[in-house]
MARKEFI-183108 format. One line per 3 residues: their letters; for each residue x negated, y, z negated of C-alpha. Coordinates in Angstrom, 1 decimal. Example, Ala and Ser with C-alpha at 12.3 -4.5 7.8 and 13.67 -1.06 7.14 Angstrom:
<recs>
as	-12.3 -4.5 -7.8 | -13.7 -1.1 -7.1
</recs>
This chain:
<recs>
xxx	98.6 167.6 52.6 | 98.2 164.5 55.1 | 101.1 162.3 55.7
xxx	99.1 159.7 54.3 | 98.4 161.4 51.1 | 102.3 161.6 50.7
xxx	103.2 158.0 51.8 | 103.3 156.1 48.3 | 100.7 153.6 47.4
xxx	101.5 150.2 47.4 | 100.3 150.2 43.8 | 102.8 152.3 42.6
xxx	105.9 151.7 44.6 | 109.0 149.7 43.3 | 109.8 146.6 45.2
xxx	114.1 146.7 45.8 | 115.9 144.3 43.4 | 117.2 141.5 45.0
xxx	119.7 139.1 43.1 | 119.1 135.7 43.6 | 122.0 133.4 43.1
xxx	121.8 129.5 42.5 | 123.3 126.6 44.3 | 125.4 126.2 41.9
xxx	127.1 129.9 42.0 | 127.1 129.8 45.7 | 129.1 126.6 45.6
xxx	131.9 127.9 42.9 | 131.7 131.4 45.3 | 132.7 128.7 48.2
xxx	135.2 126.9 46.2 | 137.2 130.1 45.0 | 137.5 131.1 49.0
xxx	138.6 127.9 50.0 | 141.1 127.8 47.2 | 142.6 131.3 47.1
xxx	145.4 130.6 50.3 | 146.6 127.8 48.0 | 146.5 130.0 44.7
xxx	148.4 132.7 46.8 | 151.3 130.7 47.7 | 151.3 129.1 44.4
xxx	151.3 132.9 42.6 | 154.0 133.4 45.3 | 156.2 130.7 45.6
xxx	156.0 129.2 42.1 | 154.6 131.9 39.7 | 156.5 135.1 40.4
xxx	159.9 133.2 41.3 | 159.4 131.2 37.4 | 158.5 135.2 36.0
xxx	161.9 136.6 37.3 | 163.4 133.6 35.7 | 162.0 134.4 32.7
xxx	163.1 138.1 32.3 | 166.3 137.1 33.8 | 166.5 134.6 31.2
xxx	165.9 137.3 28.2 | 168.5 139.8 29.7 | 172.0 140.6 30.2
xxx	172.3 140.5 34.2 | 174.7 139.4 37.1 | 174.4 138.5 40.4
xxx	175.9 142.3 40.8 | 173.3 143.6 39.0 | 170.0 142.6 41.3
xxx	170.4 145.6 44.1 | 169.9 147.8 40.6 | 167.3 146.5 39.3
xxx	164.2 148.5 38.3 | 166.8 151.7 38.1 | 167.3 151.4 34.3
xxx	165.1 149.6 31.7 | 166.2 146.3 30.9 | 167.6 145.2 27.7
xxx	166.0 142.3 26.0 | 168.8 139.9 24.3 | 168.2 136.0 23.3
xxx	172.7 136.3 23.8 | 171.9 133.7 27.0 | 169.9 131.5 24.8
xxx	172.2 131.6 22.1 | 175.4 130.9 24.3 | 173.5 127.9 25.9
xxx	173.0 126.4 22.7 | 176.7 127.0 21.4 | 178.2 126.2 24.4
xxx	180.0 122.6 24.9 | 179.3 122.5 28.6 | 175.4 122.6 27.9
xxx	175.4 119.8 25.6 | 177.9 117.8 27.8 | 175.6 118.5 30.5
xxx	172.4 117.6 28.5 | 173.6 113.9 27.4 | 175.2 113.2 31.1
xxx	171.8 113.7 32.5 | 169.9 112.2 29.9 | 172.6 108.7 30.5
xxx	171.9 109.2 34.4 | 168.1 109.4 34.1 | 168.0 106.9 31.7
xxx	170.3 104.2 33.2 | 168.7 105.0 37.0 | 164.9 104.6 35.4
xxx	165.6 101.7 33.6 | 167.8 100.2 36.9 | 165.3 101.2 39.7
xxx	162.5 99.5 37.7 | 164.5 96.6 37.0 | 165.4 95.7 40.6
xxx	161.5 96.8 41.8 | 160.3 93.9 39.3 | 163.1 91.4 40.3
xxx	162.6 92.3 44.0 | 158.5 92.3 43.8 | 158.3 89.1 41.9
xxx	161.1 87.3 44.5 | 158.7 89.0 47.0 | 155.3 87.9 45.8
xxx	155.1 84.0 47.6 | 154.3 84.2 51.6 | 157.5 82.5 53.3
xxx	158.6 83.2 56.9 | 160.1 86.7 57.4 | 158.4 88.5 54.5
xxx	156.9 91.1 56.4 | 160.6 91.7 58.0 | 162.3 91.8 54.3
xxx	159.9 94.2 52.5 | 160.3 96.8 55.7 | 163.7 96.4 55.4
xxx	163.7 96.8 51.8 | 162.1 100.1 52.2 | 164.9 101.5 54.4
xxx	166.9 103.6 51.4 | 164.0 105.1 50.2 | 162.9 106.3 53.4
xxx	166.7 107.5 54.5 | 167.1 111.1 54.4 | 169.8 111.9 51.3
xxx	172.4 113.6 53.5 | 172.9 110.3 55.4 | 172.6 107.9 52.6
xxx	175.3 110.3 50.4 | 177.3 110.4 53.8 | 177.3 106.8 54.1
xxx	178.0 106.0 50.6 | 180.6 108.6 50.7 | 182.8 106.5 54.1
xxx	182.4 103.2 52.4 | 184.1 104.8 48.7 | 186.7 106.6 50.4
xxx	189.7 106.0 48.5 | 192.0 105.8 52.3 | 189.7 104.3 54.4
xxx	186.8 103.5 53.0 | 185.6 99.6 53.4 | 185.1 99.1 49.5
xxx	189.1 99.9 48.5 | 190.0 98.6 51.9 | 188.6 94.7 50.7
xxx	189.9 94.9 46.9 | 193.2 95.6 47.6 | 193.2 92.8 50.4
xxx	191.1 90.3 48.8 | 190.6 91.7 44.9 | 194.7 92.3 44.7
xxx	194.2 96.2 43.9 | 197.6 97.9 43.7 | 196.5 101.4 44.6
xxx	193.1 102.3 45.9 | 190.1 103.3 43.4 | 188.6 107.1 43.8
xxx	184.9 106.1 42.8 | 183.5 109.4 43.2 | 186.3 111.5 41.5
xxx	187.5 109.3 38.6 | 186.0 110.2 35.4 | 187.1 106.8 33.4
xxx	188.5 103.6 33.8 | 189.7 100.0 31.7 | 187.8 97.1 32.8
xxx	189.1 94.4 30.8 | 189.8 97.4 27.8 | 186.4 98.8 27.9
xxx	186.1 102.2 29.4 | 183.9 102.5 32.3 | 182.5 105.7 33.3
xxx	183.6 105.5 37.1 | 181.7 108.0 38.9 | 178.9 108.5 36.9
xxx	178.2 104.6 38.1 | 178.9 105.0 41.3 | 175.7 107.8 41.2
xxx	173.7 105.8 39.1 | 173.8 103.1 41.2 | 173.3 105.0 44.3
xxx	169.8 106.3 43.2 | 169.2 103.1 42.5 | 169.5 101.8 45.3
xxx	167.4 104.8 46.6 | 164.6 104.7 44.1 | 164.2 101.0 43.7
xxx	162.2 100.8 46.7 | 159.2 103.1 45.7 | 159.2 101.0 42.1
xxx	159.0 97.3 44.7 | 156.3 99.5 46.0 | 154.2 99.9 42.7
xxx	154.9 96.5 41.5 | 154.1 94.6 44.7 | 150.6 96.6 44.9
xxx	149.8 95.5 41.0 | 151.1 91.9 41.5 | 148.4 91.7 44.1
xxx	145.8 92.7 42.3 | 146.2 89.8 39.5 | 143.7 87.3 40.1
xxx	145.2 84.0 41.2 | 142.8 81.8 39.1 | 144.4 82.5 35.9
xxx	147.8 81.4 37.2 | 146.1 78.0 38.3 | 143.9 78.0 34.9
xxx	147.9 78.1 32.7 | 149.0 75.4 35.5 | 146.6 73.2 34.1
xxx	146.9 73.9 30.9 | 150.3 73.4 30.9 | 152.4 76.9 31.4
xxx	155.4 76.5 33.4 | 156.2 79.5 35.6 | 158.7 81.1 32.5
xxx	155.9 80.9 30.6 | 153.4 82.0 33.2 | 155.9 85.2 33.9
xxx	155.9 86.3 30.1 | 152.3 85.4 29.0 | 150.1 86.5 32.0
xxx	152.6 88.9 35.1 | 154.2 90.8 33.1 | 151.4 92.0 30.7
xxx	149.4 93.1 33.7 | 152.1 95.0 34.6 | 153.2 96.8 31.5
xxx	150.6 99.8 32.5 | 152.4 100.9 35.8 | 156.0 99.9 34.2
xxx	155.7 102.3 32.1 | 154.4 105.2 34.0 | 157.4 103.8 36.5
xxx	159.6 103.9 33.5 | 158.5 108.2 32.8 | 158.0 109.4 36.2
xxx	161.8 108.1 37.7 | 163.2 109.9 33.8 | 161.7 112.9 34.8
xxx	162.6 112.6 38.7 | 166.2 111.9 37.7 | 166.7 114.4 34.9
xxx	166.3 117.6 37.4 | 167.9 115.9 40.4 | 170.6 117.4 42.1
xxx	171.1 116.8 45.2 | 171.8 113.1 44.9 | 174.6 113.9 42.4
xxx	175.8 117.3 44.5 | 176.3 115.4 47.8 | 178.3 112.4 46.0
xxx	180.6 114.2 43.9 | 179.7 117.8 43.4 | 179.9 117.3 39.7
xxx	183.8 115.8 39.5 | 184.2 112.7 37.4 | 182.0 113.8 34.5
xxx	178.8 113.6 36.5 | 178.0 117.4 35.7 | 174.5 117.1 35.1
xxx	171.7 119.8 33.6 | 171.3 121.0 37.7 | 174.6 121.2 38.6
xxx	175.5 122.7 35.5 | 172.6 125.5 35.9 | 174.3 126.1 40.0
xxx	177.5 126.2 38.5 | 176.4 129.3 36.0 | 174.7 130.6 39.1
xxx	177.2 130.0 41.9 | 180.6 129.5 40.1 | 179.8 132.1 37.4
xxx	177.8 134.7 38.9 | 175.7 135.2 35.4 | 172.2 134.8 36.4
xxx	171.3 135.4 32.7 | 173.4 132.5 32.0 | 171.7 130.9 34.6
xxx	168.4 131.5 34.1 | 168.9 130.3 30.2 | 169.8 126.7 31.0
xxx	167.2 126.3 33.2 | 164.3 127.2 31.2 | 165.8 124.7 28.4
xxx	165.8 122.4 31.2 | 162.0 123.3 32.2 | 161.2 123.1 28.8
xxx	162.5 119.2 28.1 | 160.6 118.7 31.6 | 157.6 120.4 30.0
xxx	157.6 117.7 27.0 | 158.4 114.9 29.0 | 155.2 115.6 31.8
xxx	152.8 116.1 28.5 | 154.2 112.8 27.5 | 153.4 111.4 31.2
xxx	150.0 112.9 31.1 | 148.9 111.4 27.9 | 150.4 107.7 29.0
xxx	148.4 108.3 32.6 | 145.1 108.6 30.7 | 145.6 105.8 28.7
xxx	146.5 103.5 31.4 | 143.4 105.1 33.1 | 141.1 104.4 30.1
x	142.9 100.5 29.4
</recs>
């Protein structure tokens, strides 16, 4: 037999297969390359740390206990849960940071509007003011906390130093460590204002930001159109500014709530807690720290996560409808 007789016809041989892929599945083969790094750290970084939490959460373990683990089997127990949600420190802990967040959201977004609207008219020096209005928010927190921290010192800090020479204070005040105090017979809660009002003072800023970028937005026409019909600038305020900016208020109004609920370094830098400022954070490094139960731990922060969980869905759902209005 000839080499040619036992060379296949063309008739009768099989072509290879070849799979032919789209544009469209080349593209989402691209995408998933160029997103994987990202989805690595994120599994990494966020996924895995919030997995141990979870199992630390639903066990009985210590800060002794974490060179044995994976030596015995772990025991499953809601006992952190249940201790959380019996315990007097979580739900002192859990209305201090809900006062905080809700007096520092409602604060910071009443200054930004106040400061925006006194802000909005040219007038020599605006430029110079609104860059110098935007010097707490850009100040890292260790200095601000620092500086706040000289100027309340109860020996030689410049805010006792003038009350007792000009205000006629007998014995200096200890803003960051006093839990209550009479001012003309209502009780005052001391430090817990001092903090509030140093995030405000911090986060103001960002919501002059927001406020000043909506404000210019507004078309001047129907400002002049109310002139001439007879608004006066109360009634121009009420009727036409602040309706345009009850959108971005309110996202304002959520997004500081939410920043302020799981802050802790702000309040850990002022007072580390003293003064009934012991909010949900501190509380959780106090289990962690103070405590060593990492059970106990890991418990209130997933409460924590979760009233964080419910308050981004709300902020989601208010984001879309201010995209959609």
């Amino acid at each position: 037999m000839t080499a040619r007789s036992r060379t296949a016809s063309p008739a009768t041989a099989r072509p290879p297969k070849v799979r032919l892929t789209t544009q469209a599945q080349r593209t989402n083969r691209s995408g998933w390359l160029l997103v994987s790094p990202s989805l690595a750290v994120v599994g990494l970084v966020v996924l895995l740390p919030f997995a141990l939490v979870v199992v630390f959460g639903f066990s009985d373990i210590r800060l002794v206990d974490i060179p044995y683990l994976g030596t015995e089997p772990i025991e499953w127990t809601l006992d952190n849960f249940r201790g959380a949600m019996a315990s007097q420190a979580f739900w002192g802990a859990l209305w201090t940071t809900v006062l905080y967040a809700g007096l520092t959201a409602v604060g910071s977004l009443a200054v930004g509007l106040v400061l925006a609207l006194a802000l909005r008219r040219p007038f020599a020096g605006r430029g110079l003011v609104r860059a110098l209005l935007l010097v707490p928010y850009v100040l890292p927190v260790v200095a601000a906390a620092t500086i706040w921290r000289t100027m309340l010192n109860p020996q030689y800090g410049v805010v006792n130093a003038f009350g007792r020479a000009y205000l006629g204070w007998d014995t200096p005040v200890g803003f960051l460590s006093t839990t209550t105090a009479d001012v003309w017979g209502i009780p005052v809660p001391v430090a817990l204002l001092v903090v509030v009002l140093f995030d405000i003072w911090k986060s103001a800023p960002l919501a002059f930001l927001f406020l000043t970028a909506r404000l210019q937005s507004v078309p001047g026409e129907i400002e002049e159109a109310a002139a001439l019909d007879g608004a006066n600038r109360r009634q121009a305020l009420r009727f036409i500014l602040l309706p345009q900016l009850r959108a971005v208020a309110l996202l304002l109004l959520l997004l500081r709530f939410i920043w302020s609920f799981q802050s802790f370094d702000d309040v850990y830098l002022l007072t580390e807690g003293a003064g009934s400022t012991q909010v949900m954070a501190i509380q959780v490094y106090t289990e962690l720290v103070t405590k060593a139960d990492i059970g106990s731990a890991a418990a209130f922060g997933l409460l924590m996560s979760l009233i964080l969980g419910v308050l981004l869905i709300g902020y989601v759902v208010l984001s879309r409808r201010t995209d959609e209005s």
